[in-house]
PAPADO-729014 format. One line per field, with one value per residue: residue in one letter; z, y, x of N, C-alpha, C in turn. Coordinates in steps of 0.02 Angstrom, whole numbers, plus 50000, padded with zeros to 5 digits. Example, Ala and Ser with C-alpha at 12.3 -4.5 7.8 and 13.67 -1.06 7.14 Angstrom:
2
code c(A, S) .
n_Z c(50390, 50354) .
n_Y c(49716, 49888) .
n_X c(50660, 50642) .
ca_Z c(50390, 50357) .
ca_Y c(49775, 49947) .
ca_X c(50615, 50684) .
c_Z c(50390, 50394) .
c_Y c(49835, 50002) .
c_X c(50660, 50645) .
***
This chain:
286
code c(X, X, X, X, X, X, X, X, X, X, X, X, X, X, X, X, X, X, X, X, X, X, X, X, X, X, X, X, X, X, X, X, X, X, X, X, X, X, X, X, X, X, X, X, X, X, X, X, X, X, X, X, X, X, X, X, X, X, X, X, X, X, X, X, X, X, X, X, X, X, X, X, X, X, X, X, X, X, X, X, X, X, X, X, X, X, X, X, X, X, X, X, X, X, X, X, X, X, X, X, X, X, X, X, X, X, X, X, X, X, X, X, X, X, X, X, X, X, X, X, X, X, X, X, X, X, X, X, X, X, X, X, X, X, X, X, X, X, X, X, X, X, X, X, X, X, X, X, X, X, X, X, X, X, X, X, X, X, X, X, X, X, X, X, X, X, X, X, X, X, X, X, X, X, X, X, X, X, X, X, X, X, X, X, X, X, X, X, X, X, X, X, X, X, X, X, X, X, X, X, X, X, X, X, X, X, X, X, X, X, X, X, X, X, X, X, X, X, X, X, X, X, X, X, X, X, X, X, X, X, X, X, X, X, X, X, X, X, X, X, X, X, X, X, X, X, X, X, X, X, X, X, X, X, X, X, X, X, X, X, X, X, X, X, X, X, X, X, X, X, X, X, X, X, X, X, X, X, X, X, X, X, X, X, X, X) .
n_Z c(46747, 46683, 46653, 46686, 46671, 46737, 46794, 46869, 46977, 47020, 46928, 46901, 47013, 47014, 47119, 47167, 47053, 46923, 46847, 46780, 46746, 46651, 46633, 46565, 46592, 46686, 46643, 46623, 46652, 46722, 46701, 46711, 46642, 46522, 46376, 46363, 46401, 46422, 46393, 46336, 46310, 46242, 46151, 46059, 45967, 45963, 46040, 46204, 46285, 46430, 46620, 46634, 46736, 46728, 46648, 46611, 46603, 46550, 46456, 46374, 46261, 46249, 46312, 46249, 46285, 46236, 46222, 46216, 46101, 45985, 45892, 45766, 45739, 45823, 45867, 45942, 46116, 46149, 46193, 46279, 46289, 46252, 46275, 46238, 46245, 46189, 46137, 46161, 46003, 46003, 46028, 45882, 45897, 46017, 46172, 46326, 46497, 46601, 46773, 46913, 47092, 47202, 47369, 47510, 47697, 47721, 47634, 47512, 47342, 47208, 47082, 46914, 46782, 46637, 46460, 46311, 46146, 45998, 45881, 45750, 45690, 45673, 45595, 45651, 45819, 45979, 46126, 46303, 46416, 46622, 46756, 46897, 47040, 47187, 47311, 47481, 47566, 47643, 47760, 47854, 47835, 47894, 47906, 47929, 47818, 47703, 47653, 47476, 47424, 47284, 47136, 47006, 46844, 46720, 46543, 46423, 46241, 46093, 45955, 45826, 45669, 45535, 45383, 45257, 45260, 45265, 45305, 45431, 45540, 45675, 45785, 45923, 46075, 46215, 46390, 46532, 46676, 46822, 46992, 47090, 47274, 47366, 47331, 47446, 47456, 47425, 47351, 47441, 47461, 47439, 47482, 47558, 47668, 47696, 47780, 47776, 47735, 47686, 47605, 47540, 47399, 47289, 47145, 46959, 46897, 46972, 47160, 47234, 47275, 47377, 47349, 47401, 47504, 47591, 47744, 47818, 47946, 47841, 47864, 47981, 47934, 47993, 47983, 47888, 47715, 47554, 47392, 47338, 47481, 47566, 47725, 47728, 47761, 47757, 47612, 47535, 47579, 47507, 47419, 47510, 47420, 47315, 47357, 47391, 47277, 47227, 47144, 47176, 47178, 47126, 47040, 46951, 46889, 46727, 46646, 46686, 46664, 46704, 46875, 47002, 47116, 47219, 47285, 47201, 47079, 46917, 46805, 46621, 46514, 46335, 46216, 46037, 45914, 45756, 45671, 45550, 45484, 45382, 45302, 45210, 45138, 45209, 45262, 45377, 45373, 45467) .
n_Y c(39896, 39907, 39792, 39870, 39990, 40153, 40284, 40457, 40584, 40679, 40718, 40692, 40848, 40941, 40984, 40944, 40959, 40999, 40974, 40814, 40644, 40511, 40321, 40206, 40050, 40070, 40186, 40340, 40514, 40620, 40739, 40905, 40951, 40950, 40916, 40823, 40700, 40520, 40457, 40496, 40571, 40574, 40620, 40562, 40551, 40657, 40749, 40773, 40900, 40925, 40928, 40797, 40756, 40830, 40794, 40730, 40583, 40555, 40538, 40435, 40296, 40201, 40166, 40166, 40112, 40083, 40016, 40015, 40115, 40218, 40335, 40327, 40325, 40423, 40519, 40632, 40616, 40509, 40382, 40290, 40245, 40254, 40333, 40324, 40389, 40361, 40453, 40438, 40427, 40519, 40467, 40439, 40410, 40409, 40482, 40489, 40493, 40519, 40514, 40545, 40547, 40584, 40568, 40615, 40616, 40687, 40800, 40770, 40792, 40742, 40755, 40712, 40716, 40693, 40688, 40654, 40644, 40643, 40765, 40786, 40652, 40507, 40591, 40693, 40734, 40762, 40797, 40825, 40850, 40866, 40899, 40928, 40947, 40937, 40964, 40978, 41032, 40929, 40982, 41092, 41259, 41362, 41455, 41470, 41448, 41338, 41186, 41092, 41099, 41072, 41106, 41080, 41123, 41061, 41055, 40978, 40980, 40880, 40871, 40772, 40731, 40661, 40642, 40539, 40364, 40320, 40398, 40517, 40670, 40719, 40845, 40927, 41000, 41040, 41106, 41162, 41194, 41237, 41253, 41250, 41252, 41298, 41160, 41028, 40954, 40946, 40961, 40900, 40951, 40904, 40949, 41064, 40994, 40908, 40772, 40691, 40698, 40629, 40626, 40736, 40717, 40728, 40743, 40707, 40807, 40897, 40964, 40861, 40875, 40784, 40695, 40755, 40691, 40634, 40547, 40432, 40444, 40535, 40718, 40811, 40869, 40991, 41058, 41013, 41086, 41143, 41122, 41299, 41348, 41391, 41295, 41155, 41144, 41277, 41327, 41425, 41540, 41670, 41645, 41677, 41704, 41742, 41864, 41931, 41960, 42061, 42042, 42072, 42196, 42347, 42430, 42339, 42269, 42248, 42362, 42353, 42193, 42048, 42003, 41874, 41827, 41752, 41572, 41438, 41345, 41410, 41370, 41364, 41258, 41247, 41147, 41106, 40992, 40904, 40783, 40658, 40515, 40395, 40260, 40094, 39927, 39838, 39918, 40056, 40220, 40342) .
n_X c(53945, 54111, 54250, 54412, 54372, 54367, 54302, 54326, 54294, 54364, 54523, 54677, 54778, 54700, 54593, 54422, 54275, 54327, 54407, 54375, 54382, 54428, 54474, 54574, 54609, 54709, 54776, 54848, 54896, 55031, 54976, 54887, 54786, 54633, 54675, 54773, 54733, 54713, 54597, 54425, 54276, 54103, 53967, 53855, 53932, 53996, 54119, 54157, 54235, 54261, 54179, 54110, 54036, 53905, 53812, 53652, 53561, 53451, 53387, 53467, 53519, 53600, 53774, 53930, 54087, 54242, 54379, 54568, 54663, 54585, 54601, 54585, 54476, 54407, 54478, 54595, 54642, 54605, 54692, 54697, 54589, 54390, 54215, 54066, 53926, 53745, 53597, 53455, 53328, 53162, 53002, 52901, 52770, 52696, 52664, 52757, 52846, 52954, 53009, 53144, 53184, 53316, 53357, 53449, 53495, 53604, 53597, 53623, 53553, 53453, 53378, 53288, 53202, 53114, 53029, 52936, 52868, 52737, 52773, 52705, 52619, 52739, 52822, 52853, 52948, 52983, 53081, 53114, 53209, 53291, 53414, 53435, 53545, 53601, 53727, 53765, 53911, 54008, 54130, 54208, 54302, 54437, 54381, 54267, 54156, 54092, 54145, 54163, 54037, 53922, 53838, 53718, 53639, 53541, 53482, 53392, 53351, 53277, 53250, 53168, 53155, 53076, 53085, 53055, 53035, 53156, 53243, 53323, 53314, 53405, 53396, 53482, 53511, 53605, 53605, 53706, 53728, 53869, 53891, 54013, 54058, 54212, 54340, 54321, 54492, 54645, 54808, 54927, 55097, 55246, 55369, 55350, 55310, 55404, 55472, 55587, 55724, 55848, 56017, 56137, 56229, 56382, 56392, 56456, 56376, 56397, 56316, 56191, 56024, 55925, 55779, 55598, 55511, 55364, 55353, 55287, 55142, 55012, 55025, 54930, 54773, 54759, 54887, 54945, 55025, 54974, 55027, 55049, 55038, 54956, 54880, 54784, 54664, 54607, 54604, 54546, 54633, 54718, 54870, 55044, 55131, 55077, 55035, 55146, 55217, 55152, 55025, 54887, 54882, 54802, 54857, 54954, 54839, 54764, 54665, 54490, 54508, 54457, 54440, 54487, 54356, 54291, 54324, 54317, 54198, 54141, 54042, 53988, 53889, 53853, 53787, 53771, 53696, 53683, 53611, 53611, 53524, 53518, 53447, 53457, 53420, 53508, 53582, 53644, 53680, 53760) .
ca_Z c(46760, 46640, 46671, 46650, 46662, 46806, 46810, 46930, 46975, 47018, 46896, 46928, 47051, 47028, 47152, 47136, 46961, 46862, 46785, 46775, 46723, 46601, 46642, 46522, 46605, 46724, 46582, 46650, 46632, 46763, 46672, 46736, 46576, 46490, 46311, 46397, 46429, 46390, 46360, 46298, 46314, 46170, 46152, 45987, 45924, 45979, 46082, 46294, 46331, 46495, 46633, 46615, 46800, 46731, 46608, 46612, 46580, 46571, 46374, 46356, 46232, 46262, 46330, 46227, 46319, 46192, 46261, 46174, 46060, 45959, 45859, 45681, 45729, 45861, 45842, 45991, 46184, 46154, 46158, 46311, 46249, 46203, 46291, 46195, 46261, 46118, 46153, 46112, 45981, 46033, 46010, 45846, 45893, 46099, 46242, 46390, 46531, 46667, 46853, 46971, 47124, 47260, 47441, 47564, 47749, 47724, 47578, 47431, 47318, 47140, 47023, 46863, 46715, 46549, 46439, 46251, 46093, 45940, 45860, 45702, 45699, 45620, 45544, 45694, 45874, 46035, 46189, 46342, 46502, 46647, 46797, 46975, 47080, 47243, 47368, 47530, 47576, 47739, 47775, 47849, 47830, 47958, 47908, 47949, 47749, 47680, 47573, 47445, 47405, 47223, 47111, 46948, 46824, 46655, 46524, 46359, 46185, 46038, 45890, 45768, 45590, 45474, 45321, 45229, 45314, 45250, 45322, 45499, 45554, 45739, 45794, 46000, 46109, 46297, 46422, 46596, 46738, 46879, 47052, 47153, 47295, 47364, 47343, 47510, 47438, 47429, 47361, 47495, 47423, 47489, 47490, 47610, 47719, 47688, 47837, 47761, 47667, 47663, 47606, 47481, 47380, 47272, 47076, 46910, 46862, 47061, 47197, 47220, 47325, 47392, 47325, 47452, 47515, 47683, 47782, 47891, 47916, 47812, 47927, 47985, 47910, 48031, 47979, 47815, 47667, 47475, 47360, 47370, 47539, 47643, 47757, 47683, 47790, 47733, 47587, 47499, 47573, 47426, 47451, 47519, 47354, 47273, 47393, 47402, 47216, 47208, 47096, 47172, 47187, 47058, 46977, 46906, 46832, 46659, 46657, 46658, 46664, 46777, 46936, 47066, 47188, 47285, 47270, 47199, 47001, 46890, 46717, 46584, 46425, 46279, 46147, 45992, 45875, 45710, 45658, 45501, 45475, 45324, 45299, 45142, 45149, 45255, 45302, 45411, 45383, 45521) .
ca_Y c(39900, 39879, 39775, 39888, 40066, 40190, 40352, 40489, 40645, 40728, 40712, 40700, 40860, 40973, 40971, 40984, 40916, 41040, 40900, 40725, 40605, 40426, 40291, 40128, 39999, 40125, 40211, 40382, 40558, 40656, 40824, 40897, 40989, 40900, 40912, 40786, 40625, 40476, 40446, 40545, 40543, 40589, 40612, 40555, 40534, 40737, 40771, 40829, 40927, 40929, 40922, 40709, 40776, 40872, 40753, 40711, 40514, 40532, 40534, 40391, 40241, 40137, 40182, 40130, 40081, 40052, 40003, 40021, 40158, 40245, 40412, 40335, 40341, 40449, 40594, 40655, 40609, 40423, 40342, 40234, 40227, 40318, 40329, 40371, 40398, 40383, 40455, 40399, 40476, 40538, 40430, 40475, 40407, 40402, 40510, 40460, 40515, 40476, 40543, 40508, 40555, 40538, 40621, 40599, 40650, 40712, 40854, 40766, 40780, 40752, 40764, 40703, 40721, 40670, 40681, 40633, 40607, 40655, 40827, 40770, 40581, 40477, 40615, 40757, 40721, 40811, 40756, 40870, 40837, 40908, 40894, 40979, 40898, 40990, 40923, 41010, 41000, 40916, 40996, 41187, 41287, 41385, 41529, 41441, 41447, 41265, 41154, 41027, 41118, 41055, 41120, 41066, 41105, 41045, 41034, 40948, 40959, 40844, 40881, 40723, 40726, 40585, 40654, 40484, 40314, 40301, 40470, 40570, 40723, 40745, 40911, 40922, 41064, 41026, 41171, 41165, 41284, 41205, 41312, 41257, 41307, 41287, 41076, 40976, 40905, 40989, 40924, 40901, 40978, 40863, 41001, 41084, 40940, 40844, 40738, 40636, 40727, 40613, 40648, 40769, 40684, 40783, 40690, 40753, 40858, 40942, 40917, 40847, 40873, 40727, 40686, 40788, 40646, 40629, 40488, 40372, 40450, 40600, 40774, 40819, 40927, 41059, 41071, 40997, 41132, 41126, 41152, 41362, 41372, 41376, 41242, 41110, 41183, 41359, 41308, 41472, 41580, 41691, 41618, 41735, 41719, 41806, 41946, 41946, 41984, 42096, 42026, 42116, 42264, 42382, 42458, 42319, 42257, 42273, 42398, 42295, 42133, 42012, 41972, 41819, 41864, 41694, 41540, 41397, 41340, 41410, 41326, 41339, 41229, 41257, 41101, 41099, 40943, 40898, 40688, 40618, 40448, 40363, 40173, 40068, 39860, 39815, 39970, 40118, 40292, 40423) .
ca_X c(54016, 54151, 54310, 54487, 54365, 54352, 54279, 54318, 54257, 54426, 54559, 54755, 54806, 54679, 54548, 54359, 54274, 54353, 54455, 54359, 54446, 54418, 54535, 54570, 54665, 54773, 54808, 54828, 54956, 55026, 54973, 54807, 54757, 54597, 54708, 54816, 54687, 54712, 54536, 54377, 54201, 54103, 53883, 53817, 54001, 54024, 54183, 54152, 54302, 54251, 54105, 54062, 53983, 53858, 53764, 53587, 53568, 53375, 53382, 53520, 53493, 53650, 53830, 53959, 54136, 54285, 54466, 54608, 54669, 54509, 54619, 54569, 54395, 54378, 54527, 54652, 54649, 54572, 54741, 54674, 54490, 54346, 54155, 54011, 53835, 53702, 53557, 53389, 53278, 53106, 52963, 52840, 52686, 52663, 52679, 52787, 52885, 52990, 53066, 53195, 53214, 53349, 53365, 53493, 53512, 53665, 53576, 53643, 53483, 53467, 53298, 53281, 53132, 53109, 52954, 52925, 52815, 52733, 52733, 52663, 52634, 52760, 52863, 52917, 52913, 53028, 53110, 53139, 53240, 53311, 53426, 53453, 53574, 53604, 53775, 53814, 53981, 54018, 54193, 54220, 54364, 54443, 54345, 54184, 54127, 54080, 54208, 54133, 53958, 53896, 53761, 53723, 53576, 53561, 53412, 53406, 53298, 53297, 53169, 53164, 53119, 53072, 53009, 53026, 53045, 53229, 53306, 53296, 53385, 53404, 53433, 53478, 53528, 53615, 53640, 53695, 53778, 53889, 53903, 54023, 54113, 54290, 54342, 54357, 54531, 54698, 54847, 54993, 55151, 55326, 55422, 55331, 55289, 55456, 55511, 55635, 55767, 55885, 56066, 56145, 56280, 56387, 56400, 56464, 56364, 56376, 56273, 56117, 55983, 55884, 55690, 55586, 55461, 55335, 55386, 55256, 55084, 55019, 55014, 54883, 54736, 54768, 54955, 54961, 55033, 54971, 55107, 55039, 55083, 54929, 54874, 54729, 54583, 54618, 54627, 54520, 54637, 54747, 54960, 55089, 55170, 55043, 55015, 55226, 55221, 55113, 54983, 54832, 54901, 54759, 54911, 54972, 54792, 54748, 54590, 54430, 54508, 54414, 54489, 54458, 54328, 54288, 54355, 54266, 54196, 54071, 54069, 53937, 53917, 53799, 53797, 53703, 53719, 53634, 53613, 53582, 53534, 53494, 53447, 53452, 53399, 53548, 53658, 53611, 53724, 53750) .
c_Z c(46702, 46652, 46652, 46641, 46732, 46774, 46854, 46912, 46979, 46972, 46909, 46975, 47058, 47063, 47141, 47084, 46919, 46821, 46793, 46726, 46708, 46611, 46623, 46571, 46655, 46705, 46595, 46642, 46695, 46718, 46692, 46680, 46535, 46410, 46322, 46410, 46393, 46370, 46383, 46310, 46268, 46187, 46073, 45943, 45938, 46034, 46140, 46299, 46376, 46526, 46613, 46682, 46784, 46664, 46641, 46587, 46566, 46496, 46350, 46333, 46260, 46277, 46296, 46267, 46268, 46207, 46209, 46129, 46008, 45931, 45807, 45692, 45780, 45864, 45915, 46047, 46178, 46146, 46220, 46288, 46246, 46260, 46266, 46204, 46195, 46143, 46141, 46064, 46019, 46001, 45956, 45862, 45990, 46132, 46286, 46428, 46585, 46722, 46869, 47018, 47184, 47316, 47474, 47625, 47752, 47662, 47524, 47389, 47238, 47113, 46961, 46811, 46649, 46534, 46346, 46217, 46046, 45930, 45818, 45699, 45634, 45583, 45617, 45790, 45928, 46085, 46227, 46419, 46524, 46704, 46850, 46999, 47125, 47288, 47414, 47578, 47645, 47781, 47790, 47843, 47876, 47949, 47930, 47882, 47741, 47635, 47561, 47429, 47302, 47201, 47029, 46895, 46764, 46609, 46442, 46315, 46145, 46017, 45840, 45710, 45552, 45436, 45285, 45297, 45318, 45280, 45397, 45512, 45623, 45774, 45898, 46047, 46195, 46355, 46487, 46628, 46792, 46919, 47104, 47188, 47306, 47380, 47425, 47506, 47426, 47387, 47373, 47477, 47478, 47520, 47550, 47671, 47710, 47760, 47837, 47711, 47629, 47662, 47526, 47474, 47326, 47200, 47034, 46900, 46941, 47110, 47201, 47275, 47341, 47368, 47388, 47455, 47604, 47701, 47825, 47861, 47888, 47857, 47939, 47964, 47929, 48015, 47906, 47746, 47597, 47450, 47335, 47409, 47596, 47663, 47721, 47715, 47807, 47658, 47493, 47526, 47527, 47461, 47443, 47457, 47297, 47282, 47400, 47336, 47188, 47146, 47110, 47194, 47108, 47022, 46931, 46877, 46778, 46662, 46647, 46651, 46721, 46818, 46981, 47129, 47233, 47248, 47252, 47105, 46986, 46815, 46696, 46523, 46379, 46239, 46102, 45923, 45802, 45683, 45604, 45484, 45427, 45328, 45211, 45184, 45189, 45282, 45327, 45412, 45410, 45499) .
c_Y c(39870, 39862, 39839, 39980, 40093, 40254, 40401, 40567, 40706, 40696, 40735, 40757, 40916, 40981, 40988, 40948, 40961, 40988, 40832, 40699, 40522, 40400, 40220, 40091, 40029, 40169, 40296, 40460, 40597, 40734, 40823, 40940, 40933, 40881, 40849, 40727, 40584, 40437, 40493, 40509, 40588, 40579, 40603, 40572, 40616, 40734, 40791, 40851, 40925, 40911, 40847, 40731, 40797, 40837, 40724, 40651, 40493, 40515, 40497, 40337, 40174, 40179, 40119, 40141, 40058, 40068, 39985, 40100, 40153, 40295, 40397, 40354, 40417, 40535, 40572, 40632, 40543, 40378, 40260, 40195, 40276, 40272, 40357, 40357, 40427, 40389, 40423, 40450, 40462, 40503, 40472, 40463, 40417, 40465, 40472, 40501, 40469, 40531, 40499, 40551, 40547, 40593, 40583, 40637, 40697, 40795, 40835, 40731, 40775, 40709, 40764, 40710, 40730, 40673, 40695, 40643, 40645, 40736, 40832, 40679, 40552, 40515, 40673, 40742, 40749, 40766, 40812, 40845, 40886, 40859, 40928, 40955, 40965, 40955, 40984, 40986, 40982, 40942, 41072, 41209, 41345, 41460, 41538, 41422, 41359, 41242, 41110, 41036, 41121, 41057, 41114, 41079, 41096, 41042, 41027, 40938, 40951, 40866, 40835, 40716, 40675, 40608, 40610, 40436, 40300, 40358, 40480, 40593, 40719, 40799, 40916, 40971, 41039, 41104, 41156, 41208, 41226, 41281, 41271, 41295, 41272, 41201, 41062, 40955, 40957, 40947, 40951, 40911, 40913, 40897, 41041, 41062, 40889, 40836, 40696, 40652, 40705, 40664, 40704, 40755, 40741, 40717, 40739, 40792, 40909, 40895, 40910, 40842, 40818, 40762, 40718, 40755, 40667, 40548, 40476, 40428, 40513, 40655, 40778, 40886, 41011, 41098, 41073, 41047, 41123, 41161, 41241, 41390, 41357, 41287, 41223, 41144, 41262, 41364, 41375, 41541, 41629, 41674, 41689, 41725, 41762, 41868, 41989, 41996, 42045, 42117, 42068, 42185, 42300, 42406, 42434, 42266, 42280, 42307, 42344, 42215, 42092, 41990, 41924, 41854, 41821, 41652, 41461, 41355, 41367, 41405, 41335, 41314, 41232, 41191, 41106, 41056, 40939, 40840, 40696, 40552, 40425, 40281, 40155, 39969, 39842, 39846, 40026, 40162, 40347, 40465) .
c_X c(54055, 54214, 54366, 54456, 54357, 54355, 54288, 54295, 54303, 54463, 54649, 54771, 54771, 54604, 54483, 54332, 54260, 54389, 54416, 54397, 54420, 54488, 54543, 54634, 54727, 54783, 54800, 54907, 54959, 55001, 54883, 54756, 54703, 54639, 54754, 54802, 54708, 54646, 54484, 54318, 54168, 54009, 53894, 53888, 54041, 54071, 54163, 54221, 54306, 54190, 54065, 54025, 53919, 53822, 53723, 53596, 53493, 53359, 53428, 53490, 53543, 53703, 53887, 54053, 54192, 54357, 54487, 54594, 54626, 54555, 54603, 54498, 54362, 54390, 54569, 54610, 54604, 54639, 54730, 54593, 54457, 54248, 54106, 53952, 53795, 53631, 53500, 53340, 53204, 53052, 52925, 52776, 52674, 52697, 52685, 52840, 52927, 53015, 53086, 53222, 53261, 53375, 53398, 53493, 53549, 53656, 53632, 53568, 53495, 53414, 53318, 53214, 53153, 53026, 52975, 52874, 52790, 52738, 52665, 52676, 52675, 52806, 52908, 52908, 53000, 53024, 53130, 53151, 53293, 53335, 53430, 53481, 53623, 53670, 53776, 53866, 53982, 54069, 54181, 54299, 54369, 54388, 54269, 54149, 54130, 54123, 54186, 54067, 53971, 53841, 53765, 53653, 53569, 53484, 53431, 53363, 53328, 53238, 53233, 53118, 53131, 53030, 53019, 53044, 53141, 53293, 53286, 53345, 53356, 53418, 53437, 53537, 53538, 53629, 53644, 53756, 53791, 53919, 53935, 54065, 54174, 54289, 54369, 54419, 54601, 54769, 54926, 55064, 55200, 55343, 55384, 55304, 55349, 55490, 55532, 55689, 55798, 55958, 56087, 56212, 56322, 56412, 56446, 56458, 56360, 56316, 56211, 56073, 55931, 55809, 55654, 55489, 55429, 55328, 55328, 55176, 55089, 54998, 54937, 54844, 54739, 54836, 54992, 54972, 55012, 55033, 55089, 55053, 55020, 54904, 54810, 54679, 54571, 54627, 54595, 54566, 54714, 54829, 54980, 55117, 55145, 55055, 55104, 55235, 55186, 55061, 54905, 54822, 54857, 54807, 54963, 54925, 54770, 54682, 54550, 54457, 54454, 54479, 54450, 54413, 54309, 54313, 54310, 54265, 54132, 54086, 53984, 53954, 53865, 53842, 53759, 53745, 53672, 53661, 53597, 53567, 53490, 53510, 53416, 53424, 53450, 53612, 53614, 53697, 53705, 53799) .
***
């Protein structure tokens, strides 16, 4: 644990962990766009735009944690801080592995493996891991369909070269696929749940309409509107504002475009990095 950091899995208003979200000291934006963070998480000094959910930790050397503003060193969206997981290189001389696994009643499962060691001793040697991590959602929606189902699978190779003692290139490739479906979580528009209007005064510039807040407890699930229109435990099904507009009407889609067919996330990410590190008698350059 680190004093002044928090991690979440949702990020400011959009539900689900399509947005995760790094948070220094409070330090936080209403905008739900990842371009927008006030802090960044970063592998082997490489940039995550997105997806801190879907990292494998089975190949991690140290986690580095740095509060305060990071843009000389780091670049854009570190203006609260900056997180950077450094992996570990792959052993040259031994073979080793590792698992982890963890089962829950409730079917939140999640398998881990790692395995290591020489190609050629002393000069080339590989690292290969993998994740699975299975959630089923506990929440239904009026339709009967499941809300909050999470699937994640990820798998990771490093090949390390030391052709003298003074150099090594790291070369390391990440890939993983997230499946889920529609988020458990909604968020509760005022305006469409406002039970406290208040007054409307009339100023300078004209009149003004009171802040459009919910007063005492929050509605209930069964009643409760997202700022879309439908109610929270319907929460996959398409707003009358769409269907008003006539957005899925075929004659005003672009041929072949893609269109929404369930409601949910599916994200994939390919990484591929390449290290250098050179050492002299009392400096090491990456």
């Amino acid at each position: 644990m680190t004093a002044g950091f928090q991690f979440f899995n949702q990020g400011n208003q959009v539900p689900g962990r399509y947005n995760t979200q790094l948070q220094f000291r409070g330090l936080t934006t209403a905008q739900f766009s990842p371009s927008f963070a006030t802090g960044a998480l970063f592998i082997d000094g490489i940039y995550v735009l997105n997806g801190g959910t879907s990292i494998s930790l089975m190949d991690l050397e140290r986690v580095e944690v740095i509060k305060g503003p990071q843009a000389a060193y780091f670049g854009r969206n570190t203006f609260g801080g900056a997180v950077n997981l450094i992996t570990r290189d792959p052993d040259l001389t031994e073979f080793s592995g590792d698992a982890q696994v963890s089962l829950s009643g409730r079917q939140n499962n999640d398998f881990s493996v790692f395995v290591e060691g020489p190609l050629v001793e002393d000069r080339l040697s590989f690292s290969l891991s993998g994740r699975l991590y299975d959630k089923r959602g506990q929440w239904s929606a009026t339709d009967g369909g499941r809300l909050g189902d999470e699937e994640t699978r990820t798998v990771n190779g490093v090949l390390l070269w030391q052709p003298i003692d003074t150099l090594s290139l790291k070369l390391r490739y990440a890939y993983s696929e997230d499946r889920d479906g529609p988020a458990a979580q909604g968020f509760i528009s005022g305006i469409l749940n406002d039970n406290c209007t208040g007054l409307t005064i009339d100023t300078i510039q004209g009149p003004r309409q009171p802040r459009r807040y919910v007063c005492g407890p929050v509605p209930d699930i069964d009643s409760a509107r997202v700022f879309t229109g439908q109610i929270v435990s319907s929460n996959t099904i398409i707003p009358d504002s769409v269907i008003a507009a006539g957005q899925l009407d075929p004659a005003t889609l672009v041929a072949g475009a893609p269109q929404v067919t369930e409601v949910g996330m599916k994200r994939n990410t390919e990484r591929l990095s390449l290290a250098a590190t050179t050492r002299s008698a009392n400096t090491t350059w990456r």
